[in-house]
Every structure is written in C-alpha cells, then in structure tokens.
Rosetta silent file (secondary structure, phi, psi, omega in degrees, C-alpha in Angstrom):
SEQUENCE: XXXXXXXXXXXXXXXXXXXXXXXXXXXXXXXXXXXXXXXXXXXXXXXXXXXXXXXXXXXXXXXXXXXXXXXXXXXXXXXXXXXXXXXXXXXXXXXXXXXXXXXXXXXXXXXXXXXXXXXXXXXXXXXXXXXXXXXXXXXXXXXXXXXXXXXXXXXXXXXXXXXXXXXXXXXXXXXXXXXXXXXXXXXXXXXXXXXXXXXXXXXXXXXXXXXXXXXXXXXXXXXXXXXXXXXXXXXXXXXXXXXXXXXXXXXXXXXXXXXXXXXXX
SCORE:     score description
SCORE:     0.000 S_00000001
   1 L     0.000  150.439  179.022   17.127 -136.398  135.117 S_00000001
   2 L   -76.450  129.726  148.982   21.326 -136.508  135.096 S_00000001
   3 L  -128.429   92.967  175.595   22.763 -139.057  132.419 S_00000001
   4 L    -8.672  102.251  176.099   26.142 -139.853  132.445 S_00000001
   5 L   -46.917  146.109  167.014   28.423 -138.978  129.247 S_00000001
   6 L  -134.365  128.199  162.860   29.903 -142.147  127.738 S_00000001
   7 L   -71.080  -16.255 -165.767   32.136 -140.844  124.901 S_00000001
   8 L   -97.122  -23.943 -168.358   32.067 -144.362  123.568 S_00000001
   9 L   -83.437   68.611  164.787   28.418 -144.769  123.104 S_00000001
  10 L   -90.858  156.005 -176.429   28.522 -143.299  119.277 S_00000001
  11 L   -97.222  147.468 -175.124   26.484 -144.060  116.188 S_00000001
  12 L    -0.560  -60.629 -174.120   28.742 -145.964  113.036 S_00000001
  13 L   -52.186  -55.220  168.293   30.220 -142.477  112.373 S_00000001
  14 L    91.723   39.521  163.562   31.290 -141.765  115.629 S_00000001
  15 L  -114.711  -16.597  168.495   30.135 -138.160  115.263 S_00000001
  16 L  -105.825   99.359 -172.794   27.116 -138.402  116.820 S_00000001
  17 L   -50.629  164.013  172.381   26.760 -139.424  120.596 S_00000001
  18 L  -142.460  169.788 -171.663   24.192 -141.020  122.837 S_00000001
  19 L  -166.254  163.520 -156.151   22.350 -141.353  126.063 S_00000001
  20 L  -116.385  136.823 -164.979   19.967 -143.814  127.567 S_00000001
  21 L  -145.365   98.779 -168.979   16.690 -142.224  129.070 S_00000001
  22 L   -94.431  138.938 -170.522   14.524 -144.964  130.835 S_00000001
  23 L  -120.844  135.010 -173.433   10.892 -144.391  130.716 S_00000001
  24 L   -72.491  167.197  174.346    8.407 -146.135  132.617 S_00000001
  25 L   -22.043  -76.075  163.207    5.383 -147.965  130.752 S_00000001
  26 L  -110.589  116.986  174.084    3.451 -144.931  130.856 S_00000001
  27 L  -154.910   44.617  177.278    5.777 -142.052  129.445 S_00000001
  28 L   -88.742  -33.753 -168.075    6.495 -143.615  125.766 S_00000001
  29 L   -74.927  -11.717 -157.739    4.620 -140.273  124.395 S_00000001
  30 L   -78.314  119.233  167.951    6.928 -137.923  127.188 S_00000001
  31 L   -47.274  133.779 -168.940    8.801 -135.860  124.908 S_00000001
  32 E  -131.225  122.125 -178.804   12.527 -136.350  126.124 S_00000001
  33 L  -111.604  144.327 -150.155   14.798 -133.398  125.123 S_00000001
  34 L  -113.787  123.505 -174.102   18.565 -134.418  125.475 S_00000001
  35 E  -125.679  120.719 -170.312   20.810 -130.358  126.741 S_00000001
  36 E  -103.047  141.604  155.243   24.817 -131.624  127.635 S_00000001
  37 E  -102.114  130.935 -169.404   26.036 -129.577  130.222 S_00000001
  38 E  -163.937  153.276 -165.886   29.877 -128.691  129.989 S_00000001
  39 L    75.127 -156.870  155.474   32.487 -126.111  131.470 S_00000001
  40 L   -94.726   88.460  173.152   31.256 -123.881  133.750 S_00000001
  41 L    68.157   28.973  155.074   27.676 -123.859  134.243 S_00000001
  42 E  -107.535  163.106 -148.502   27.159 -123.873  130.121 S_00000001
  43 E  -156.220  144.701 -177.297   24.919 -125.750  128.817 S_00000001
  44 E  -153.516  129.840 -173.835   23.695 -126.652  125.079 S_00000001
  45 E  -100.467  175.695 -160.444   20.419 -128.614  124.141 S_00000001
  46 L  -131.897   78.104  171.988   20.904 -131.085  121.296 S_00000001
  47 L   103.083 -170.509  160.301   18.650 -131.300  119.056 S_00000001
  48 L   -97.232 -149.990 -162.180   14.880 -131.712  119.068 S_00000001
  49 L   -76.121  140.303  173.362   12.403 -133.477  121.255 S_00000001
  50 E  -138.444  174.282 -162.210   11.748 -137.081  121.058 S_00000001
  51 L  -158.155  152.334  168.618    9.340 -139.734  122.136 S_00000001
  52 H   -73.725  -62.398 -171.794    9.175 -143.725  122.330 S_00000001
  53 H   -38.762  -32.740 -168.312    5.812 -142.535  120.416 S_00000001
  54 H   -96.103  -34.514  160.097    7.694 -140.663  117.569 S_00000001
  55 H   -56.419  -46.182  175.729    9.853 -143.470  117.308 S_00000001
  56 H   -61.562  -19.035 -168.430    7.185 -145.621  116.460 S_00000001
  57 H   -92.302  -25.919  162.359    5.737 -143.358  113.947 S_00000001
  58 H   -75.334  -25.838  174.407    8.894 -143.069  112.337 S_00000001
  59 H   -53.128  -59.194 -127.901    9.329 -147.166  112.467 S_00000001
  60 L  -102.887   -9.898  150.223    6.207 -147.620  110.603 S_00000001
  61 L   -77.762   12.127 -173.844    7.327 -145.421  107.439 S_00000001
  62 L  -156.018   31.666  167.960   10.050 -147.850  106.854 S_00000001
  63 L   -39.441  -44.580 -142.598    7.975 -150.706  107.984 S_00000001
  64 L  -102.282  -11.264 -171.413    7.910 -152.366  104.848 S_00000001
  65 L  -110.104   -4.713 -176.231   11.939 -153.310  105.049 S_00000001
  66 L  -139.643  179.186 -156.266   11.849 -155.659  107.978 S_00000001
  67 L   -50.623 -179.655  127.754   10.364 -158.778  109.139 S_00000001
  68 H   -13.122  -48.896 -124.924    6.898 -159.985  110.516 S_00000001
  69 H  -110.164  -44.477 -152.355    8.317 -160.615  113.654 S_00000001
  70 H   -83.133  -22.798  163.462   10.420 -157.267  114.388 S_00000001
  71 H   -58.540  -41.016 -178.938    6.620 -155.040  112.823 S_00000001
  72 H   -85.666   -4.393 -179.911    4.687 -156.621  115.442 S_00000001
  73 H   -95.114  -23.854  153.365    7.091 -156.369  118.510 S_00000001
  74 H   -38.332  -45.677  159.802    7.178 -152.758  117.640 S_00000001
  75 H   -67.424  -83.683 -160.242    3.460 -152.439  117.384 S_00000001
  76 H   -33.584  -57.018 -155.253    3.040 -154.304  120.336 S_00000001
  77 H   -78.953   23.352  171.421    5.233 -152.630  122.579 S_00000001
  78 H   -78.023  -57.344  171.086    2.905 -149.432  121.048 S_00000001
  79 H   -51.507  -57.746 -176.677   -0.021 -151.280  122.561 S_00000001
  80 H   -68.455   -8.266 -179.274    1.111 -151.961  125.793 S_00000001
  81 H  -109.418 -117.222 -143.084    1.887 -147.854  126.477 S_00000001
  82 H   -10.626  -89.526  164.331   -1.565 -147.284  125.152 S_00000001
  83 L   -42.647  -22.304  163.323   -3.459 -149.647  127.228 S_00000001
  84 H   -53.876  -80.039 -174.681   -1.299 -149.360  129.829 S_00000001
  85 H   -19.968  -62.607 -150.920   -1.845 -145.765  130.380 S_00000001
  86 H   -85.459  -33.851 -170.233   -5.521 -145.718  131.414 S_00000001
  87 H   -71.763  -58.621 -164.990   -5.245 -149.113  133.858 S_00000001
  88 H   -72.055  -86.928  162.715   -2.254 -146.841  135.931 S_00000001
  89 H   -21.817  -46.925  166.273   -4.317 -143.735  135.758 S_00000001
  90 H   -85.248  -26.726  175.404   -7.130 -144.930  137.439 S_00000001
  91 H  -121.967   36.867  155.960   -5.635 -146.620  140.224 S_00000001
  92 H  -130.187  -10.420  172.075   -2.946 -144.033  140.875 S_00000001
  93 L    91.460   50.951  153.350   -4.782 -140.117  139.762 S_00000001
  94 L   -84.663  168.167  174.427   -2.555 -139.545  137.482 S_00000001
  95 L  -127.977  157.290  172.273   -4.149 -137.387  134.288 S_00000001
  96 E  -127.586  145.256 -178.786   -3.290 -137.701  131.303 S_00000001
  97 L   108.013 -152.853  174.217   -3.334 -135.760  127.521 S_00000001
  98 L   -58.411 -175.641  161.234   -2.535 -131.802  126.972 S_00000001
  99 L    54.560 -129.395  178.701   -2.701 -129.216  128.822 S_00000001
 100 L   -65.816   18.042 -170.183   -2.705 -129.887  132.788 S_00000001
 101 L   -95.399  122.993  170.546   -2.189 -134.067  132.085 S_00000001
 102 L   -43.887  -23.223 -152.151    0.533 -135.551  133.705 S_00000001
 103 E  -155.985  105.212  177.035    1.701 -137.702  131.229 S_00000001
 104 L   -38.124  174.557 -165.647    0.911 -137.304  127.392 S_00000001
 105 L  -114.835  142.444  170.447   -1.355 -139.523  126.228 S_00000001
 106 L   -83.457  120.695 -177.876   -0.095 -142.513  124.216 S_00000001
 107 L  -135.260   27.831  160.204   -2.490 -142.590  120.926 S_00000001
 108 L   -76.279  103.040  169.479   -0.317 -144.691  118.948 S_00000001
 109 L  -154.664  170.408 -174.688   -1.754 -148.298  119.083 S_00000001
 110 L  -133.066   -9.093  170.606   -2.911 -151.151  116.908 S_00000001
 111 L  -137.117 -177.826 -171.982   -4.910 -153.753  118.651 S_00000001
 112 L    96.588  174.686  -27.153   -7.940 -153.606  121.382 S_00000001
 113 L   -62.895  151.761 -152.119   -9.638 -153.863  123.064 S_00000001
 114 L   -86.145 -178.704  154.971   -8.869 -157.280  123.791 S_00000001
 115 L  -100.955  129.619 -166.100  -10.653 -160.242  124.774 S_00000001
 116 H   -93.685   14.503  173.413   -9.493 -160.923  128.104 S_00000001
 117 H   -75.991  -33.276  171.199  -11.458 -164.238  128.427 S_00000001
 118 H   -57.361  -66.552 -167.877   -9.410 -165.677  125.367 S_00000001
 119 H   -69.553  -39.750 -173.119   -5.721 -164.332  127.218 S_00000001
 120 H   -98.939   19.321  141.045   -6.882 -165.581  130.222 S_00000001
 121 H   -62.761  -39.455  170.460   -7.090 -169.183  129.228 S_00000001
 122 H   -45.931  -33.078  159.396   -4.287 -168.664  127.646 S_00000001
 123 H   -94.762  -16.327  156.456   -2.381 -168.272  131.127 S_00000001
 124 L    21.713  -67.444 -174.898   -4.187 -170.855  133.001 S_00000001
 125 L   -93.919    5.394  178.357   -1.316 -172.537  133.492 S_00000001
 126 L   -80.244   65.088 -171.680    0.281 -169.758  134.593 S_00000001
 127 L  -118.629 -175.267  179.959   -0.506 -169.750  138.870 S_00000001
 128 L  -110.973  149.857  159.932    1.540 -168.458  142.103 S_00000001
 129 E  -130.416  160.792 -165.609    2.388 -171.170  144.747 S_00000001
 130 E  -146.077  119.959  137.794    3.417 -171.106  148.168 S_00000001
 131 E  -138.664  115.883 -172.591    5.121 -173.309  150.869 S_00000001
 132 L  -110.756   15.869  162.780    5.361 -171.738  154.113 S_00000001
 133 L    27.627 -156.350 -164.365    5.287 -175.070  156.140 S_00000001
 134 L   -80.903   30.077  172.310    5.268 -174.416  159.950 S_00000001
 135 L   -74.844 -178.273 -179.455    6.950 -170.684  159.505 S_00000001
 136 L   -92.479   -9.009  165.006    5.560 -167.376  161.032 S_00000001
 137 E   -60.451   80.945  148.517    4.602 -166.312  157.081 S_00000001
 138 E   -11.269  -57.067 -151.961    0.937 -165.822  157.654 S_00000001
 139 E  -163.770  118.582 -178.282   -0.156 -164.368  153.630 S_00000001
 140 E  -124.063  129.279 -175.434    1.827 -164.733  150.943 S_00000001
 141 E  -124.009  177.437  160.675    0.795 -162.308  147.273 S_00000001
 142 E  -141.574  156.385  167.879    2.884 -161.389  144.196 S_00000001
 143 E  -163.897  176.530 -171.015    2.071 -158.551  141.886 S_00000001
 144 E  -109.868  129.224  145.787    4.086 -156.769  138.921 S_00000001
 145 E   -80.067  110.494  176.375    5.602 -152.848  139.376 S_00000001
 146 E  -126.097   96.504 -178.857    5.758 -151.617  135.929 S_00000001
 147 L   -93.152 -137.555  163.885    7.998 -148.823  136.092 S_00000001
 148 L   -75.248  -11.042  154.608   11.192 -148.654  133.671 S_00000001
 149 L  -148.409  169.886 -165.063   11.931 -151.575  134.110 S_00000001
 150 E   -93.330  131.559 -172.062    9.349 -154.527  135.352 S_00000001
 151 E  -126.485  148.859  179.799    9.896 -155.849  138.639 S_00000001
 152 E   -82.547  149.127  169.061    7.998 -158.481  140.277 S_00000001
 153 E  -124.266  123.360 -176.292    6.850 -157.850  143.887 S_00000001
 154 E  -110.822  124.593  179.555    6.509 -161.188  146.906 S_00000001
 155 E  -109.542  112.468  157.791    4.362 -159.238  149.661 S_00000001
 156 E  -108.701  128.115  154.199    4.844 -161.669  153.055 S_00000001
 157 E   -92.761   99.230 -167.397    2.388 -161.169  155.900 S_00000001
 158 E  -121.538  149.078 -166.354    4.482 -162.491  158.562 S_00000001
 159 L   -65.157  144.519  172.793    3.707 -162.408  162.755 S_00000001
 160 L   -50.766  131.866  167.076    4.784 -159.605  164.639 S_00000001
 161 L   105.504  -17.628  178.901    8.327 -159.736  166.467 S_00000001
 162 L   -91.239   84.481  174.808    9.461 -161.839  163.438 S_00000001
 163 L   -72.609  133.393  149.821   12.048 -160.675  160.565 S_00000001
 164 L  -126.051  163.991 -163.185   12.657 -162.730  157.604 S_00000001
 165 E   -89.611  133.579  136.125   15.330 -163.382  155.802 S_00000001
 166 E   -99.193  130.998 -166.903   16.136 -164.224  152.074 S_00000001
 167 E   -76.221  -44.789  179.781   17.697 -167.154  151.434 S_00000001
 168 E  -162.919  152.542  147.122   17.892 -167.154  147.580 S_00000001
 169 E  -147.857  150.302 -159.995   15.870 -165.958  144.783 S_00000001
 170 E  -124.036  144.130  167.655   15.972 -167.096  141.000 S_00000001
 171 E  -107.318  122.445  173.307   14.311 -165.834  137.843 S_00000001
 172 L    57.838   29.142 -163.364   14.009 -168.772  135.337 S_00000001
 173 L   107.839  -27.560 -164.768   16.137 -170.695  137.441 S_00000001
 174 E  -117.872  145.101 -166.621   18.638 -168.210  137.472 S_00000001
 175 E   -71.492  139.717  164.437   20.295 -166.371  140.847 S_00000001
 176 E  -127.609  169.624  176.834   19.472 -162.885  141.060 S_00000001
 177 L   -83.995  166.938 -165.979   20.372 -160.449  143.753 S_00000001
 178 L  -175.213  143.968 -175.315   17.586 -158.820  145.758 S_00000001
 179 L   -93.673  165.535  157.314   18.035 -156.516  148.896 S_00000001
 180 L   -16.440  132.670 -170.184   16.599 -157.486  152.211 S_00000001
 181 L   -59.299  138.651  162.986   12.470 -157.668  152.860 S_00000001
 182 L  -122.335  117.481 -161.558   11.506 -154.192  153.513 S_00000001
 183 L   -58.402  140.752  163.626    8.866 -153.754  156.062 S_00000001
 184 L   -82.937  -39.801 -173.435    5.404 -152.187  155.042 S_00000001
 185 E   142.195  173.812  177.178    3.550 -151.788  158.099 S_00000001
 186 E   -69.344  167.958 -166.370    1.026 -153.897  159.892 S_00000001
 187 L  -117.068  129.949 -153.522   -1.399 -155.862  157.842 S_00000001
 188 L   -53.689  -65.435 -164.269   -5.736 -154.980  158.217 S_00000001
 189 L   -89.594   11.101  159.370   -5.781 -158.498  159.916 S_00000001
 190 L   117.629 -171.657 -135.939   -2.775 -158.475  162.437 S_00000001
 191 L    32.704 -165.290  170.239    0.558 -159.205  161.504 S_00000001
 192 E   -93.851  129.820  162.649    3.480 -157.624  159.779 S_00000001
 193 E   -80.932  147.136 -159.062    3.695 -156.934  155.790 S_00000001
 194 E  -175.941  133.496  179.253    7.458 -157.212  154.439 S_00000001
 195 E  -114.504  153.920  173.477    8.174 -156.796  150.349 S_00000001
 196 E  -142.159  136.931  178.286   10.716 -158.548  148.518 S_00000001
 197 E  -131.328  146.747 -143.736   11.494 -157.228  144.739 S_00000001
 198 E  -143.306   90.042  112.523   12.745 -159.103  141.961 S_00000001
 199 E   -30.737  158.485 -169.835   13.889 -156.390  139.263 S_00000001
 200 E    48.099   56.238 -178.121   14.490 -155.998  136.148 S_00000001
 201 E  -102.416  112.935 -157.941   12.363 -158.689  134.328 S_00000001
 202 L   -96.773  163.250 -160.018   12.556 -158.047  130.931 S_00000001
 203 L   -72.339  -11.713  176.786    9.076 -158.737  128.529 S_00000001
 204 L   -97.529  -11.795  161.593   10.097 -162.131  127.357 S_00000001
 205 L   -85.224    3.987 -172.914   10.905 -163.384  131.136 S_00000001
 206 L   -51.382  -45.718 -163.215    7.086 -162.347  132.217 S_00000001
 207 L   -73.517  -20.034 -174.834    6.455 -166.245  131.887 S_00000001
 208 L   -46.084  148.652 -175.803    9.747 -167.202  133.594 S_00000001
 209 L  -112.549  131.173  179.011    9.107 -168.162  137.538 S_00000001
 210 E   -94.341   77.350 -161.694   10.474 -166.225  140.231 S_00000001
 211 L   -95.390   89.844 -171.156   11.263 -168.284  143.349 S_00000001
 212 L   -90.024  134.788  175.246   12.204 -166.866  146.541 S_00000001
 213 E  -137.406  165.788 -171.583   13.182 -168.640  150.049 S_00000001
 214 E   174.959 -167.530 -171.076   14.132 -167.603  152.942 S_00000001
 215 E  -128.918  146.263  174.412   13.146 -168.036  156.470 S_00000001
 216 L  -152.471  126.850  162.913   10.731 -166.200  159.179 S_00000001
 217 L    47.255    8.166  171.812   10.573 -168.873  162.148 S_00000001
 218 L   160.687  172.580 -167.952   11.030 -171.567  159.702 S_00000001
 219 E   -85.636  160.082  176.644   11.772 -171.920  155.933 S_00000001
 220 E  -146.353  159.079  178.005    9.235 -170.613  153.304 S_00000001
 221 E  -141.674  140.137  176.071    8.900 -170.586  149.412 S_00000001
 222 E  -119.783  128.173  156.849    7.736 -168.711  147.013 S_00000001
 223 E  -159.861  156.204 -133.163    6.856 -168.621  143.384 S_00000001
 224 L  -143.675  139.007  151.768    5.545 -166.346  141.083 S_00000001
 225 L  -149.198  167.264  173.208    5.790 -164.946  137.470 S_00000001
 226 H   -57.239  -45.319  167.321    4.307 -161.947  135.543 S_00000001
 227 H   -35.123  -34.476  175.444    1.921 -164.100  133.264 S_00000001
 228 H   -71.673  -36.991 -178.879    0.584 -165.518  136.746 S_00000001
 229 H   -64.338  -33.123 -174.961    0.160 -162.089  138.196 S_00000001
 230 H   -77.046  -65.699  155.614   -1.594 -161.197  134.654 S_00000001
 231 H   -11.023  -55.751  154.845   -3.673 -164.079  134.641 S_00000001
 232 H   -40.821  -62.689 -156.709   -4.943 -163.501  138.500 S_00000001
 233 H   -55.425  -44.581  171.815   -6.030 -159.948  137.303 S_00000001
 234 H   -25.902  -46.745 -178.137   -7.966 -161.374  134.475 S_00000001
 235 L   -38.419  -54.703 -165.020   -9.805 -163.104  136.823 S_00000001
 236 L  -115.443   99.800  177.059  -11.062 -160.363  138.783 S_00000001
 237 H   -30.409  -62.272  156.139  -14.144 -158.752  137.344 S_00000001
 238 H    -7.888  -54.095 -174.881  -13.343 -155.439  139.111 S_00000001
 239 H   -72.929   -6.487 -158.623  -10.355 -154.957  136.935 S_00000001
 240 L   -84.330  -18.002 -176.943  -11.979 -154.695  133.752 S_00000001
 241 L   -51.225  -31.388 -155.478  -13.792 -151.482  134.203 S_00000001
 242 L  -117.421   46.421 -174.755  -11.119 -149.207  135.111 S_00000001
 243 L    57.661   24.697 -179.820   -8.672 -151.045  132.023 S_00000001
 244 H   -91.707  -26.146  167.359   -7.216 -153.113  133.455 S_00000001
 245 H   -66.485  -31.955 -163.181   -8.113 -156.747  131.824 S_00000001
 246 H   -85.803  -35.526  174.828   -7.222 -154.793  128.415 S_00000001
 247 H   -36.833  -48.785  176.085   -3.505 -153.573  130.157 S_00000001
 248 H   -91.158   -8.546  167.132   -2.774 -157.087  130.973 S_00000001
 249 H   -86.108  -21.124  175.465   -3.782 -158.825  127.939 S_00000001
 250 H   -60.479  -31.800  177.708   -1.468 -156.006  126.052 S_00000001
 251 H   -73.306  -42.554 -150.541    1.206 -156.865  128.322 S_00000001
 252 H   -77.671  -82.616  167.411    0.541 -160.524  127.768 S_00000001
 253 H     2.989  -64.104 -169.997    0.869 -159.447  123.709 S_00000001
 254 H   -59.824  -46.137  162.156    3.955 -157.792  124.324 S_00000001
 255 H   -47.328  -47.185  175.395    5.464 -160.913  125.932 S_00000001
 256 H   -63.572  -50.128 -165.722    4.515 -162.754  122.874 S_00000001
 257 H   -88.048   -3.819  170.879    5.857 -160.997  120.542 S_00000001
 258 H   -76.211  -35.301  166.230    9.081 -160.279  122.332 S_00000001
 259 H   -51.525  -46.299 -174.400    9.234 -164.287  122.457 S_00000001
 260 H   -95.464   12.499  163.988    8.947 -164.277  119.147 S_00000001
 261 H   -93.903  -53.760  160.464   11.641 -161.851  117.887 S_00000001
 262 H   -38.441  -56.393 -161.102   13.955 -163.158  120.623 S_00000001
 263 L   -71.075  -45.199 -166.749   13.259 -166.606  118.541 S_00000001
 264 L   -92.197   -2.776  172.234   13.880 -165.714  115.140 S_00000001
 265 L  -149.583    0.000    0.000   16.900 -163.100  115.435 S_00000001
C-alpha cells in the first residue's frame, strides 16, 4: 500500500522518520516492510521487516519497567489478534500460517480460551433497541466490521420503492458523520436491505451506544454498541465452534483493558 511522507513525523532525534501502516485485526503477525520511493523511479527499502507481533515480543523484554495497566493492554490487544484470527477464518476461507496461508498466524497470546458464559453476563446489560414506529423499516440488525479500524454496521430491511434517509447518528452521544444507507439487495423475505456504518470506534468506545435516525416513510431509531453485538454472539451456540464465543470475549478483554489504561494515564 502507498503512505504518504510526512517529514514531520520524526522520532526525538529527528533523524529517523515514520509512517503509519493500518492493519486489520487479523494481520498483527503480517510482516510490514517500509521501501521510500524518491526521484525517478528509485526506490530504497528501510530497514527490516516488522510486525504488531514482533512488537509485542519486544514489549515484553522490557515489561518489567511499566505499569499493570499498560502490560495487560498490550497482552490483551495480543489476545484479541490471536483469537480473532480463527473466528474470521472460518467464516470468510481465509488460511492462515506458512507457506500458502493468507495471513501469518498470530501465536503470540496470553489468555484462553475463555469462558464465554462468565463475559456474557458480563454484557447483559449490554442489548440493541429499535423504534421504527409506523415507518416502512421492516428488520432492523447491528453487527461489528473489524477491519483496521472497528466500525459498527445498522442493516435496515426496509419495503421496496422506499429510500431512507439519515437523520443523525451519535457515538456516545457524540455526532459523527456517516455517508448515505447503501443498498444491499433484496432481503430472503421481501423487502429491501440498506447498511449504514458508523466507523472508526476505537476499543474503549465498544460499550459506547451508537444511535442512528433517520426516516423511510416515517421516522425510525436505532441503537447499538459493540459489547451488545458481542454479547448477542455469545448467545448463539453456533458461534462457539468455529471461535467465535472465544473472539468476542477477547475483544470484550481488550475493551477492558483499554478502559483501564485510558483511566489511569
């Protein structure tokens, strides 16, 4: 992928430069090799190969100099690329390890498998709600994308011949921007399917509530967060086979301990 030079983005010295490489959940093991292109059609790579995985492995030789709070959000977010990995695999065919595997395998981690009966009381209180009053929204879901960065997804099944509109949507309260419902296609039981995404939700907003209105033939509401979306999956016996109960209690993990880093520095 292209990453913009910033001449500015230097370490204390200001002889050594930087670049921002976002990798979804799983790629923390994808070696990422950084080659500046300059002139005409030269090119120079810079240094070696690196990994969110090799970071951690270097973190945990110098472990020993920083808090409680900042060992475990590391380790966590270690966990959550582990467990992650396998949940993602199965329900998209990606492979994983050497040799012909899409995606290295992460096989840094420190807790699991979890119990997910324990996380999901722990989210309980954690649900999706709906009011779609006398509109044309039909079926209203949420679910989490978790690419490079985590985005929430509000799936409306709303009747054919009908666009909707967003009116507003808020993360914790707070406005964010969001483009226009983008149609999916008809829906197995008649109507239209139409996505709305919520981006960028960082691991300490998972619990944060997402609310979107808008209108389809009449006003509707929505709201949603990731903890609720984790919490559903918990739920559903199905998921635990193919990793998916231990992905979302890791995620749930990660969320903790990002809360709890966030608190103390």
């Amino acid at each position: 992928m292209d990453v913009a030079f910033d001449a500015n983005n230097t370490d204390s010295t200001g002889r050594y430069y930087g670049f921002t490489v976002p990798l979804s959940s799983v790629e923390m093991a994808q070696p990422v090799t950084a080659t500046l292109h300059y002139g005409d059609g030269l090119s120079l790579e810079a240094g070696k190969a690196i990994s969110a995985k090799g970071y951690v492995e270097g973190f945990d030789k110098v472990a020993s100099s920083y808090d409680g709070e900042t060992v475990a959000l590391v380790h966590a977010l270690a966990d959550y690329g582990h467990w992650v990995q396998p949940f993602l695999s199965a329900a998209n065919g990606w492979s994983l390890g050497d040799g012909d595997g899409q995606y290295a395998e992460m096989d840094r981690f420190y807790a699991g498998p979890y119990d997910g009966a324990a996380a999901r009381a722990a989210l309980a209180g954690y649900v999706m709600s709906k009011d779609v009053g006398g509109s044309a929204v039909e079926k209203a879901s949420a679910s989490l994308s978790l690419e490079s960065e985590t985005t929430l997804e509000v799936v409306l099944t709303v009747a054919e011949g009908v666009t909707p509109t967003v009116a507003s949507a808020t993360l914790g309260g707070r406005a964010v921007d969001v483009a226009a419902p983008a149609r999916l296609g008809k829906a197995s039981g008649g109507g239209i399917r139409w996505r709305v995404r919520v981006p960028g939700i960082r691991a300490w907003q998972l619990g944060e509530e997402v609310v979107v209105t808008g209108d389809a033939d009449g006003g509707f509401s929505v709201s949603a967060s990731g903890l609720a979306y984790a919490g559903a999956m918990l739920g559903v016996d199905s998921y635990a086979g193919n990793g998916g109960h231990d992905a979302m209690c890791a995620l749930y993990a990660f969320h903790q301990a990002e809360v709890a880093y966030r608190s103390t520095h």
